[in-house]
C-alpha positions as CSV (number, residue, x, y, z in Angstrom):
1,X,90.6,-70.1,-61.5
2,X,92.2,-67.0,-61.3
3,X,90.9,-63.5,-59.3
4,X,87.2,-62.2,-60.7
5,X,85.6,-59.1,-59.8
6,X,82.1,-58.8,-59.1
7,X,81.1,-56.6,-61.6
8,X,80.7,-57.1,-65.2
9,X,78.3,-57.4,-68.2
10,X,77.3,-60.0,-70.9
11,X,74.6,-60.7,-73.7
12,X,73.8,-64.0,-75.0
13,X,71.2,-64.8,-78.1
14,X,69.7,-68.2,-79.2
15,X,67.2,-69.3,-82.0
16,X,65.0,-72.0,-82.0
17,X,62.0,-74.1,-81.5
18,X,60.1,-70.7,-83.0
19,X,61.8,-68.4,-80.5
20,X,64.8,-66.1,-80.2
21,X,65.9,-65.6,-76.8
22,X,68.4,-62.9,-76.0
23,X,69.8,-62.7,-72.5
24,X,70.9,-60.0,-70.4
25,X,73.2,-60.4,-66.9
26,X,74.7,-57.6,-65.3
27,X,76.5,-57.9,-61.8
28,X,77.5,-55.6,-59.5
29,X,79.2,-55.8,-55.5
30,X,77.5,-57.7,-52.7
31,X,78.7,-59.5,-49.8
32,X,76.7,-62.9,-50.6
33,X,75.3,-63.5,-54.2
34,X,71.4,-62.7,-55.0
35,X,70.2,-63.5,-58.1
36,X,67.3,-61.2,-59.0
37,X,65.2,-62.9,-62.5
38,X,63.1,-61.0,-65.0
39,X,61.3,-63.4,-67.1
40,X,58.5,-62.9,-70.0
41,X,55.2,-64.2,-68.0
42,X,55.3,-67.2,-70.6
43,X,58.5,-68.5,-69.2
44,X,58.1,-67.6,-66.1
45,X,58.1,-71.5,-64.8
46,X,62.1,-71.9,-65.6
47,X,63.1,-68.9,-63.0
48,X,64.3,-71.9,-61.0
49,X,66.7,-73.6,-63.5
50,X,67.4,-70.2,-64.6
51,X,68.7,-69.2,-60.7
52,X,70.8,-73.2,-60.3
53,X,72.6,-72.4,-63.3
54,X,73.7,-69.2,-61.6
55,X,74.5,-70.0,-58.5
56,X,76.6,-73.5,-59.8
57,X,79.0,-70.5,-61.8
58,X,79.0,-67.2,-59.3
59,X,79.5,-67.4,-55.5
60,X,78.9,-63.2,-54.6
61,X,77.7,-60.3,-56.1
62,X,74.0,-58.8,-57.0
63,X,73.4,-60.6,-60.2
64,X,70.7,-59.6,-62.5
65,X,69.3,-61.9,-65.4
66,X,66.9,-60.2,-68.0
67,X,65.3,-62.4,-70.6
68,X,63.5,-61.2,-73.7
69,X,61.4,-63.6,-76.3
70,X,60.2,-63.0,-79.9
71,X,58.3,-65.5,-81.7
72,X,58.5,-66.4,-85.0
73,X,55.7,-66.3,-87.3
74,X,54.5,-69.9,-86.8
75,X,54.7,-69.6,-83.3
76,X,51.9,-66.7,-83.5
77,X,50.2,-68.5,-85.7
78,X,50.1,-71.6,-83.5
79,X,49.2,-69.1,-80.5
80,X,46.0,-68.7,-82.1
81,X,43.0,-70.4,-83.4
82,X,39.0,-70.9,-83.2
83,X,37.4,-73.5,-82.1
84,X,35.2,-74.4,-84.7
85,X,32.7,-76.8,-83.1
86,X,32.0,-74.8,-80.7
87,X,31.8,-71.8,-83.1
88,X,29.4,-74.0,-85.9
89,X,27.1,-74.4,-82.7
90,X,27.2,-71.3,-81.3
91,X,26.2,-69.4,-85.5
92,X,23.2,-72.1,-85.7
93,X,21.6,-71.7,-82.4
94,X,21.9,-67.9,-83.2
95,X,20.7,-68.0,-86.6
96,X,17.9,-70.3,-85.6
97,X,16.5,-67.6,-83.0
98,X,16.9,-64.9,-85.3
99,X,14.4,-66.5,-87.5
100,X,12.1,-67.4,-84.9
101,X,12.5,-64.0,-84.0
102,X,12.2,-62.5,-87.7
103,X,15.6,-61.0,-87.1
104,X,18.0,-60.5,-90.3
105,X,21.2,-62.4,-90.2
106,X,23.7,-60.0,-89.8
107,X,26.8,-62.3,-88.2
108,X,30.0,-61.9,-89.3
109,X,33.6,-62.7,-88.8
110,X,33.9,-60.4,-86.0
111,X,31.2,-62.4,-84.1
112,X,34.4,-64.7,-83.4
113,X,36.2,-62.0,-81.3
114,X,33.5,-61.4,-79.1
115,X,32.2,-64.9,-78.1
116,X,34.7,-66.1,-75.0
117,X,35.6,-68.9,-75.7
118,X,35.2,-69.3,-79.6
119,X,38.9,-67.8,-80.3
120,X,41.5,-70.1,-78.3
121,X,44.9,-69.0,-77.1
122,X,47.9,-70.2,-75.7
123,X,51.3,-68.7,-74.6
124,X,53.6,-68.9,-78.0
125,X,56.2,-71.2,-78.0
126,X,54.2,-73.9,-76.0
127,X,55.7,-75.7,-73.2
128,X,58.1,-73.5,-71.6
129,X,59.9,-77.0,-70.9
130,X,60.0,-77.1,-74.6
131,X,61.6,-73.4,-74.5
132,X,64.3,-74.1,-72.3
133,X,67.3,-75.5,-74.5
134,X,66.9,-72.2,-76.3
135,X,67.1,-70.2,-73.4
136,X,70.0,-72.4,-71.8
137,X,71.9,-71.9,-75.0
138,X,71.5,-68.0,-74.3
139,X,72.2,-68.0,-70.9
140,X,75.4,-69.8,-71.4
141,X,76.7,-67.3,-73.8
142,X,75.5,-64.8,-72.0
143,X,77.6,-66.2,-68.5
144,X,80.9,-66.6,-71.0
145,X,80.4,-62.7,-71.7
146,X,80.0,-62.0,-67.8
147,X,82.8,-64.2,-67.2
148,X,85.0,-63.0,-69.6
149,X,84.7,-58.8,-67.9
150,X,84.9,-60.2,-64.7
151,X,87.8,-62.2,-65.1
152,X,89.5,-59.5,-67.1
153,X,88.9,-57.0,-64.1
154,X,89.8,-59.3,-61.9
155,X,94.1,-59.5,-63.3
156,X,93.8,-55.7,-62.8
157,X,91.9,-56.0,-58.9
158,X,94.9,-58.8,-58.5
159,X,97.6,-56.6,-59.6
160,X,96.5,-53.9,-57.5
161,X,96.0,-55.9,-54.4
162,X,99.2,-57.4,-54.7
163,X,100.4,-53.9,-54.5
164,X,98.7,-53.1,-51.6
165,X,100.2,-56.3,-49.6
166,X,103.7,-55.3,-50.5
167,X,103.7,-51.8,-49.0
168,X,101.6,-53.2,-45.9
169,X,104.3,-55.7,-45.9
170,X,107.1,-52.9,-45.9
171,X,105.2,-51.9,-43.1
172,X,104.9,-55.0,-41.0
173,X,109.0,-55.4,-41.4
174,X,109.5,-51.6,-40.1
175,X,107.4,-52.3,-37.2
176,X,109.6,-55.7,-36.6
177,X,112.8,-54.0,-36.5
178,X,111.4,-52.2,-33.7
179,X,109.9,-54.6,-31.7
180,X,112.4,-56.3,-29.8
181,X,113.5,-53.4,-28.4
182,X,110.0,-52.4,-26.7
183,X,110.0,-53.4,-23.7
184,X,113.6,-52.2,-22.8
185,X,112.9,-48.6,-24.4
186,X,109.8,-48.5,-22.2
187,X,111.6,-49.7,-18.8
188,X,114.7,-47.1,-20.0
189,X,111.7,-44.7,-20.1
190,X,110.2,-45.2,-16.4
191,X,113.6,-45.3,-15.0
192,X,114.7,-42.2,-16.5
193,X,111.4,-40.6,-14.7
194,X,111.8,-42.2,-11.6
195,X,115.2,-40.7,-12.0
196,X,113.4,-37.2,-12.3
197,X,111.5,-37.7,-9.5
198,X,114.0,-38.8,-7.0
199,X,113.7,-42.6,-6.9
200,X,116.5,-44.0,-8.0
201,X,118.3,-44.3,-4.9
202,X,115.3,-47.3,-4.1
203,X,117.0,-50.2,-6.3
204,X,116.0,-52.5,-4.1
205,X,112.2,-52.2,-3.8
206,X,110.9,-55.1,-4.9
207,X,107.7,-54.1,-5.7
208,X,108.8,-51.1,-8.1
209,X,110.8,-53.5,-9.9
210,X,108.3,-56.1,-10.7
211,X,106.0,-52.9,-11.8
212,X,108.5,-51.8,-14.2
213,X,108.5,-55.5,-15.4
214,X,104.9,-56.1,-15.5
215,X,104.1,-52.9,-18.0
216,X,107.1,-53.6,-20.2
217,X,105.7,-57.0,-20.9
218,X,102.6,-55.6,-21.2
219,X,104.2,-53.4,-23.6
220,X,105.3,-56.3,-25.4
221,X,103.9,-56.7,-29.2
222,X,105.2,-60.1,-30.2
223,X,102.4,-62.1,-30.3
224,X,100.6,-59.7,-32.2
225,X,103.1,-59.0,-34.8
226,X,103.4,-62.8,-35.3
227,X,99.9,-62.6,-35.9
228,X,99.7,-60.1,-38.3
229,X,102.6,-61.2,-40.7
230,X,100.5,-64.6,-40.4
231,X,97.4,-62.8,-41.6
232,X,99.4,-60.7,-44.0
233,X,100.8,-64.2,-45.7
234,X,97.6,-65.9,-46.1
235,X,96.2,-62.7,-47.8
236,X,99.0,-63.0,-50.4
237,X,98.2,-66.8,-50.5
238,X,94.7,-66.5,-51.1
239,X,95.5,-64.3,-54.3
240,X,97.3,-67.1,-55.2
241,X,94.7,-69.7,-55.1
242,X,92.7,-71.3,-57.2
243,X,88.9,-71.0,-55.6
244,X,86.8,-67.5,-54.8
245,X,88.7,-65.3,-52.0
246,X,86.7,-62.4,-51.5
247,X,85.1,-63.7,-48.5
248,X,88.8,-64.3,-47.3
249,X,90.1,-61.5,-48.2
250,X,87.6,-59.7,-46.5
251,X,88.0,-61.4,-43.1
252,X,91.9,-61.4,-43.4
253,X,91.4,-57.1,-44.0
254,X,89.9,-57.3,-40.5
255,X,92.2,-59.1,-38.3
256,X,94.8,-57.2,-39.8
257,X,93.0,-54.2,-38.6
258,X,92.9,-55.2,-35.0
259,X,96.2,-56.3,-34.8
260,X,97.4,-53.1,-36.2
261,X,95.3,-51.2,-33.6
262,X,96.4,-53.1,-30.9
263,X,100.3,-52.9,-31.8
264,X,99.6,-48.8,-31.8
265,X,97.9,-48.8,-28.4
266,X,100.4,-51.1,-26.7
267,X,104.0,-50.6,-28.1
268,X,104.0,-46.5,-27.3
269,X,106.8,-46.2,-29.5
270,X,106.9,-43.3,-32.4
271,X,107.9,-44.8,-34.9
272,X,106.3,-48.2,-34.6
273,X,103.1,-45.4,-34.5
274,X,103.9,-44.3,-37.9
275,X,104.7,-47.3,-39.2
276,X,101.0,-48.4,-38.1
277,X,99.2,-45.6,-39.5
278,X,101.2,-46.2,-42.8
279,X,99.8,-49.7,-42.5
280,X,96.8,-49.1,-41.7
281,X,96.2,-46.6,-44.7
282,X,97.6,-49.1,-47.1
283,X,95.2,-51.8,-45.6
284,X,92.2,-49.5,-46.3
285,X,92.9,-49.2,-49.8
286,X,93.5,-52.8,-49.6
287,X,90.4,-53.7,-48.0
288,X,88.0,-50.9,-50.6
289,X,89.8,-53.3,-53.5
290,X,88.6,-56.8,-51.8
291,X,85.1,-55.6,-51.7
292,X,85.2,-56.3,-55.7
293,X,86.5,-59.5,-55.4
294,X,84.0,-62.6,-55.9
């Protein structure tokens, strides 16, 4: 399976059993997947089937499925009819007072329409059981259409984000050819202002050289930068799998984040500083692309 975005369009159209059935879906970005169904009242029962089918095929994104019938001619006339028993009874016992009555015998056809219950309907089409092959058939060609955008918008999303990973990678190695050097640039630095203030003739204190130790491991950033090219790898490796990634890709954008922010707070080193706000502008852009990404 390769990368889809999130948003797309399709159309499918199906004849049969007296119906068309043409089939709208339109999808747009959202963190989980909602399905929102718009359905002709007389086939409103299959919003159900209609939402499985959906959610077997897409995994995020605010899907919208609008379905539109149109009957044939039969079907309308199948929609439709008297019932004439209870119409024959109804005309005599009316007739029959009107005599009794010295009325005239004015009834007509139009008596029919005003009677409840002497003209009979039903929803066109019948079962909407009955209606559903027809409606599956437009749904599927409808989900190929989707499917086809999506997947198309997903090579460029793919191509972009692999992009993105290369110059936050370019990043990650700048800050790695730094980062050995940390902690002895910062103890260089707290020496040479001890120096300034008169200490250095105290090289045996102890205690002010397991200070100077202390904050340059604490100024130590290789855990962190293991981390992140860990991170960094598995986003690449998720573009590369088979199944949905967005989800991935999206928690992968944030623990790259923090490990970015905490390299920049701890390592106090300039360029290891710009290196991270390069990074971390790359990984914003990177992150903005993700969001389309089922």
């Amino acid at each position: 399976m390769s990368l889809h975005s999130m948003t797309g369009f399709g159309r499918g159209r199906a004849r049969g059993r007296g119906l068309t059935i043409d089939c709208e879906l339109v999808s747009l970005n959202r963190r989980q997947l909602d399905v929102q169904v718009s359905l002709p009242r007389e086939l409103a029962a299959l919003e159900p089937r209609i939402r499985e089918r959906l959610q077997a095929r897409l995994h995020r994104g605010r899907v919208t499925v609008t379905l539109a019938v149109a009957f044939s001619e039969a079907a309308g006339r199948e929609a439709v009819r008297v019932d004439e028993a209870l119409a024959r009874a109804g005309v005599e016992a009316a007739r029959a007072a009107a005599r009794r009555l010295g009325l005239s015998d004015d009834l007509g056809a139009s008596l029919l329409l005003q009677t409840p219950g002497w003209l009979v309907t039903r929803a066109p089409g019948g079962d909407p059981e009955r209606a559903w092959p027809v409606v599956g058939r437009a749904l599927q060609a409808a989900l190929r259409g989707l499917d086809r955008m999506r997947r198309a918008e997903g090579r460029a999303l793919a191509a972009d984000l692999r992009g993105r990973l290369a110059a936050l990678e370019a990043a990650v190695r700048a800050i790695g050819r730094r980062a050995p050097g940390v902690p002895l640039r910062y103890r260089a630095r707290v020496e040479a202002r001890l120096k300034e203030w008169g200490l250095e003739a105290l090289p045996g204190d102890g205690r002010l050289l397991r200070e100077v130790a202390m904050m340059a491991e604490r100024a130590d950033i290789g855990e962190e930068l293991a981390r992140l090219r860990s991170h960094v790898a598995q986003a690449r490796a998720r573009l590369a799998a088979k199944e949905p990634c967005g989800r991935a890709l999206d928690f992968l954008a944030q623990e790259i984040g923090r490990e970015l922010n905490t390299i920049g707070a701890k390592a106090g080193d300039a360029k290891i500083a710009a290196a991270v706000v390069e990074g971390k502008a790359e990984l914003e852009r990177f992150r903005e692309q993700a969001q389309n990404v089922e």
